[in-house]
VOGU-3710 file (C-alpha; in Angstrom, 3 decimals, decimal comma):
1> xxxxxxxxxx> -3,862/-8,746/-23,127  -7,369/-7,893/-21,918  -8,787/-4,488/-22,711  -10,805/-1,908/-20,308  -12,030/1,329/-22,087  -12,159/3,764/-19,324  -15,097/5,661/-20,898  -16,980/2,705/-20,171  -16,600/2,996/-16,391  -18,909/4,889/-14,074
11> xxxxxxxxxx> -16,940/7,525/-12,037  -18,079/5,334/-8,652  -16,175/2,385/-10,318  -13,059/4,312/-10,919  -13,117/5,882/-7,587  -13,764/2,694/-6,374  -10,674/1,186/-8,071  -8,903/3,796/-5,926  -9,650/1,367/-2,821  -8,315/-1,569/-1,018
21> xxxxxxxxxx> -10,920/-2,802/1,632  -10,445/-5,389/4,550  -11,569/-8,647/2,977  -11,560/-10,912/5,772  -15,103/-11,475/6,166  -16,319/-11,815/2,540  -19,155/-9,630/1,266  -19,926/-9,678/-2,236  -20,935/-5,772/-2,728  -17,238/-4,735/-2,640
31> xxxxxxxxxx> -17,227/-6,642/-5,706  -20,566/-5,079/-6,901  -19,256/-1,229/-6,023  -16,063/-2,445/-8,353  -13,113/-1,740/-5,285  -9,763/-2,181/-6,510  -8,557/-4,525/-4,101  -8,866/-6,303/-0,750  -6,164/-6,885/2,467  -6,219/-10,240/4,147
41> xxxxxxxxxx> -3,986/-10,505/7,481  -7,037/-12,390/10,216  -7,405/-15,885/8,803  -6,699/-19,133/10,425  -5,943/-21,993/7,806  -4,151/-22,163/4,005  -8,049/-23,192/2,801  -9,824/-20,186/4,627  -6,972/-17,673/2,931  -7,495/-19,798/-0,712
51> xxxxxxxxxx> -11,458/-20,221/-0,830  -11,965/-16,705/0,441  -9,810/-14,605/-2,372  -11,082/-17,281/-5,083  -14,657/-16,052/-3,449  -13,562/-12,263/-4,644  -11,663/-12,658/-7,431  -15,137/-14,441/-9,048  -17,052/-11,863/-7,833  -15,316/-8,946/-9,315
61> xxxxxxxxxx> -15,569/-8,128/-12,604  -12,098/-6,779/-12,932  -9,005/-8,341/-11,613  -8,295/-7,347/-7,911  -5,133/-6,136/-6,055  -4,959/-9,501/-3,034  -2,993/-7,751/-0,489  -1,077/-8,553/3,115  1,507/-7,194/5,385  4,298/-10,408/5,084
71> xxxxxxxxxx> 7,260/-9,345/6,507  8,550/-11,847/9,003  7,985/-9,498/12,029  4,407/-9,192/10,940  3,169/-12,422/9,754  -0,542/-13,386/8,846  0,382/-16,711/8,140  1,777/-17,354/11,777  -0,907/-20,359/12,140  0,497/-22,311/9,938
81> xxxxxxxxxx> 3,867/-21,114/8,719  6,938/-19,815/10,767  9,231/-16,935/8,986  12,273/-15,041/10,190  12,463/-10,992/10,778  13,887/-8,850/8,419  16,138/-8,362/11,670  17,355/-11,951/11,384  18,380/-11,716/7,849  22,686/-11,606/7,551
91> xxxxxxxxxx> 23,387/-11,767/4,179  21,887/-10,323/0,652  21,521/-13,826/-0,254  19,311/-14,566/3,109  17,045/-11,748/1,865  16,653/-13,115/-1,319  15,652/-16,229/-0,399  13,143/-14,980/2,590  11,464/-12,831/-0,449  10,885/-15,742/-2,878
101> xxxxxxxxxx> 9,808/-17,981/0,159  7,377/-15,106/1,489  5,847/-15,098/-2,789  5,890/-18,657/-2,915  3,143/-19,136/-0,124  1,258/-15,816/-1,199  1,156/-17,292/-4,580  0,323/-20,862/-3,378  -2,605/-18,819/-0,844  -3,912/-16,467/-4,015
111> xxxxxxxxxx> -2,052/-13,449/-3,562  -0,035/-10,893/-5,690  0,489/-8,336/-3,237  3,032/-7,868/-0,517  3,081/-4,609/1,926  6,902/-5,353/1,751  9,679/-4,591/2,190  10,056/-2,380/5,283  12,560/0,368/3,643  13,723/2,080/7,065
121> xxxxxxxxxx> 16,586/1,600/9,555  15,594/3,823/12,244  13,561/1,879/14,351  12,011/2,454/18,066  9,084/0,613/17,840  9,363/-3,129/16,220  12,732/-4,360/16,503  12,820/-6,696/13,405  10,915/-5,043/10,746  13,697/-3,528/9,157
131> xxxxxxxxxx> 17,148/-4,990/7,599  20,358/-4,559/9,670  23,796/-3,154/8,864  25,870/-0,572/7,331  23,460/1,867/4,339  25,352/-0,044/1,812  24,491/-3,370/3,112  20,933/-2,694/3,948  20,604/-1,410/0,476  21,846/-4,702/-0,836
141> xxxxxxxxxx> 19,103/-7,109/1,361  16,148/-4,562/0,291  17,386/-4,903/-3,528  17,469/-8,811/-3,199  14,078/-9,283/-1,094  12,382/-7,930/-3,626  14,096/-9,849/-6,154  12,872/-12,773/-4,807  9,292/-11,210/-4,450  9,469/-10,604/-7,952
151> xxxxxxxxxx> 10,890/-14,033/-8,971  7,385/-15,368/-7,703  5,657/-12,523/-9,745  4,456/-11,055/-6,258  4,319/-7,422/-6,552  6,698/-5,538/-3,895  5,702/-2,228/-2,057  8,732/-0,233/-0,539  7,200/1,615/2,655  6,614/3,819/4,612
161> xxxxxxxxxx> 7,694/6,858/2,517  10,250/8,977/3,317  10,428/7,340/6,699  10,432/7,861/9,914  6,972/5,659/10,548  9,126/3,188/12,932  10,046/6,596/15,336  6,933/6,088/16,926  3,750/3,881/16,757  1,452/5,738/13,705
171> xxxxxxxxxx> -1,286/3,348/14,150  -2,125/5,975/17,510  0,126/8,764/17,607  0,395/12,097/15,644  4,006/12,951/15,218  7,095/14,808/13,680  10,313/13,850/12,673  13,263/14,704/10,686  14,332/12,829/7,442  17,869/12,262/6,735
181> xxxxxxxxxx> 18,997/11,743/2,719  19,933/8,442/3,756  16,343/7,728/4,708  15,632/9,007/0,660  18,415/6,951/-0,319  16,807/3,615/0,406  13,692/4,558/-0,958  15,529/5,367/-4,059  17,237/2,000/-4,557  14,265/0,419/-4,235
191> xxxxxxxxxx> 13,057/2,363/-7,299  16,229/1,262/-9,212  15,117/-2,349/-8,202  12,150/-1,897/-9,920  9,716/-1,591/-6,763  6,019/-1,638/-8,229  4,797/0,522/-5,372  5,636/3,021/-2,775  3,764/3,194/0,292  3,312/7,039/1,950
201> xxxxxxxxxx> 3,590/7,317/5,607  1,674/9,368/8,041  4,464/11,532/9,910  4,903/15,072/9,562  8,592/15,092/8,239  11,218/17,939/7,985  14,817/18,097/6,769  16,507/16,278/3,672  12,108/16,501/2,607  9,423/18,788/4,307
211> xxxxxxxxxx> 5,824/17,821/4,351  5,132/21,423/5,381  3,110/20,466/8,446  1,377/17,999/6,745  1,481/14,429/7,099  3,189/12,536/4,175  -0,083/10,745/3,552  -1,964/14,038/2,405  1,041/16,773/1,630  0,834/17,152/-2,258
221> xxxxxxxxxx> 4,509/18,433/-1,904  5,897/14,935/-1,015  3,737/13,175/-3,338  4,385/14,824/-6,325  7,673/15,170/-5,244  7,960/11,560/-5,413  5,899/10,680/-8,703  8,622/12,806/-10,700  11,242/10,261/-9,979  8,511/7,396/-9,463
231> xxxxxxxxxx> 6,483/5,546/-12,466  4,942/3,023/-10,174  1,594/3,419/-7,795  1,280/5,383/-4,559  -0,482/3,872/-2,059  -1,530/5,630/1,718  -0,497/4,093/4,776  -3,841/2,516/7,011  -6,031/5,554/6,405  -7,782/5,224/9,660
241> xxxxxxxxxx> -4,522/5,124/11,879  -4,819/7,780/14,482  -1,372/9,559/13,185  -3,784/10,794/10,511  -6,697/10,381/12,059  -6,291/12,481/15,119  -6,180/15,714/12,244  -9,633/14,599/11,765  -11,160/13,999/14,926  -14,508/16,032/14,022
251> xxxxxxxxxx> -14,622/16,004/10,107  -13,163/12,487/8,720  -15,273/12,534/5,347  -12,782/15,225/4,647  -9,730/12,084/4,175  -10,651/10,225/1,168  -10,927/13,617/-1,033  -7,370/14,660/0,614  -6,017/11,521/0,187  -6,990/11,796/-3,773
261> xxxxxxxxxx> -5,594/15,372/-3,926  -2,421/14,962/-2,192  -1,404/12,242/-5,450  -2,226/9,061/-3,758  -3,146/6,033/-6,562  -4,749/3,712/-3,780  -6,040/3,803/-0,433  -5,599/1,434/2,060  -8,841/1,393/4,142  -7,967/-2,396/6,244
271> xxxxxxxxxx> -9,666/-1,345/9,036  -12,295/-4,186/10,186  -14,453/-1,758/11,472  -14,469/-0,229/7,470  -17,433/-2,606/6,550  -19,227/-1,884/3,237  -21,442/1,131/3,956  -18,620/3,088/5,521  -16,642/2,791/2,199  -19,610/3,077/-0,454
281> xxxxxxxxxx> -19,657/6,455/1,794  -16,126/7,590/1,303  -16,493/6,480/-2,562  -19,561/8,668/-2,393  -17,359/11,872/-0,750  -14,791/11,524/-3,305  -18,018/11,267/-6,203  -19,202/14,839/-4,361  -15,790/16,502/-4,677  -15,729/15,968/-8,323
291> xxxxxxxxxx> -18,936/16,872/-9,069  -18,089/20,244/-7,340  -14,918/20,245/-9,194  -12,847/20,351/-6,013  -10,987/17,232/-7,536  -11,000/17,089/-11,236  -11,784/13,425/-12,792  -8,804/13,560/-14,758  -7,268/13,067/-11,878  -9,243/10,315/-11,124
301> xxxxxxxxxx> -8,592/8,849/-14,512  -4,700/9,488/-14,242  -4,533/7,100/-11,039  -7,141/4,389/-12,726  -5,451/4,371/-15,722  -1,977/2,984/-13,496  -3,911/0,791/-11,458  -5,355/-1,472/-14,322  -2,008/-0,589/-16,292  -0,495/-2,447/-13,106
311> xxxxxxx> -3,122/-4,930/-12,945  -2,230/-6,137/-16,683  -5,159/-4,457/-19,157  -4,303/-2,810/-22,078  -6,037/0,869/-21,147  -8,008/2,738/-23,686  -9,379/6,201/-23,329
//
């Protein structure tokens, strides 16, 4: 097992750590600034998908997070391979097999990463992104999707935490809505399945959980709430989404630093719009509120410390 001492990191690099980037047009100073991982969901062929994560895995000097959204309703593949919906799926043993075929071609492409399973029922928005049934049933397919994940040593990401992200579409609306404990009940047998990451989504959520006017993504209450029964990494919802964004119309550099307060491990940032100087900038906002002490860096160190725990190095501090 390969060994990082932490001390030996520069606080940029372990806020950078903190970071998933779009990767779909390479650019070798995300591996320079040291970012912990990149999304791919825009290419056309198996070889564009292959060459360009071998192209940033060389470049980084430790191991990155390779990251997409494969979940049969959204596919990234759909050029050259055809999947069913989660909303096709009949039987636990159908789900089983869709996850190991959905790690087989990540692995085959270069990923370890899948923004999957979809753990929600109540859906308005994309009929097919979540499992059908009774709770018991739907419990069963999420349990044996990520089985198969796992079975192709593809890390699994339950989402979007504590639901309600399929009531309507985050990606451009700020909303409310009320979470029921079967909504917490999924989320929780994902954790018994041994789900290596939970996803936080962007409504503002009351009932069985309250995100006290917050949105999930930045309410310390639902975060921490969360890590007490929850070993694994946190990771935000698409950070500039409008459900979030529109609470930061006129003062956006304040995200990142919320984002690290609120609990969050990693930060999805897939915009392609996020290019390179945007995010050295939010790395440099978190850098600022440390250096004022408005986020402490053993806070920093706490989430860096899981990531490369995750990533397979032996940790020392």
């Amino acid at each position: 097992m390969e060994h990082i001492n932490l001390n030996k990191l520069s606080l940029k690099e372990k806020i950078a750590q903190m970071i998933i980037v779009n990767g779909n047009s390479f650019d070798k100073r995300f591996g320079e600034l040291g970012v912990g991982g990149i999304f791919l969901d825009d290419l056309n062929t198996k070889q564009e998908y292959k060459e360009t994560i071998r192209k940033y895995q060389r470049n980084s000097q430790i191991k990155l997070f390779v990251a997409t959204d494969m979940e049969g309703y959204w596919n990234p593949f759909k050029n050259f391979y055809k999947s069913k919906t989660f909303g096709e799926i009949k039987t636990p043993k159908d789900a089983y097999f869709l996850g190991k075929e959905h790690g087989k071609i990540l692995k085959e492409l270069g990923f370890n990463l899948n923004f999957s399973p979809v753990v929600e029922v109540r859906n308005n928005v994309w009929p097919g992104r979540s499992f059908r049934g009774t709770l018991k049933e739907v419990k069963e397919k999420i349990r044996q999707y990520v089985k198969g994940l796992h079975k192709e040593k593809i890390f699994a990401v339950a989402k979007h935490y504590p639901g309600g992200s399929m009531i309507k579409d985050p990606h451009w609306f700020k909303f409310k809505t009320k979470i029921h404990k079967e909504d917490l009940e999924l989320f929780d047998e994902t954790i018994k399945s041994g789900i290596d990451m939970i996803m936080i989504g962007h409504p503002i959520v009351y009932g069985a959980i309250n995100s006290e006017n917050k949105q999930c993504t930045v309410s310390k209450k639902i975060i921490l709430g969360l890590k007490r029964k929850f070993n694994g990494l946190i990771v935000t919802d698409a950070v500039t989404m409008m459900g979030l964004r529109w609470s930061y119309l006129f003062n956006f550099k304040k995200v990142y630093p919320e984002l690290v307060k609120a609990g969050n491990d990693l930060l999805l940032d897939s915009s392609k719009f996020s290019i390179y100087s945007k995010i050295l900038k939010r790395v440099n906002e978190i850098e600022n509120a440390v250096k004022k002490k408005e986020i402490l860096e053993e806070r920093i160190n706490e989430s860096v410390k899981r990531i490369l725990s995750v990533k397979g190095y032996k940790v020392i501090d």
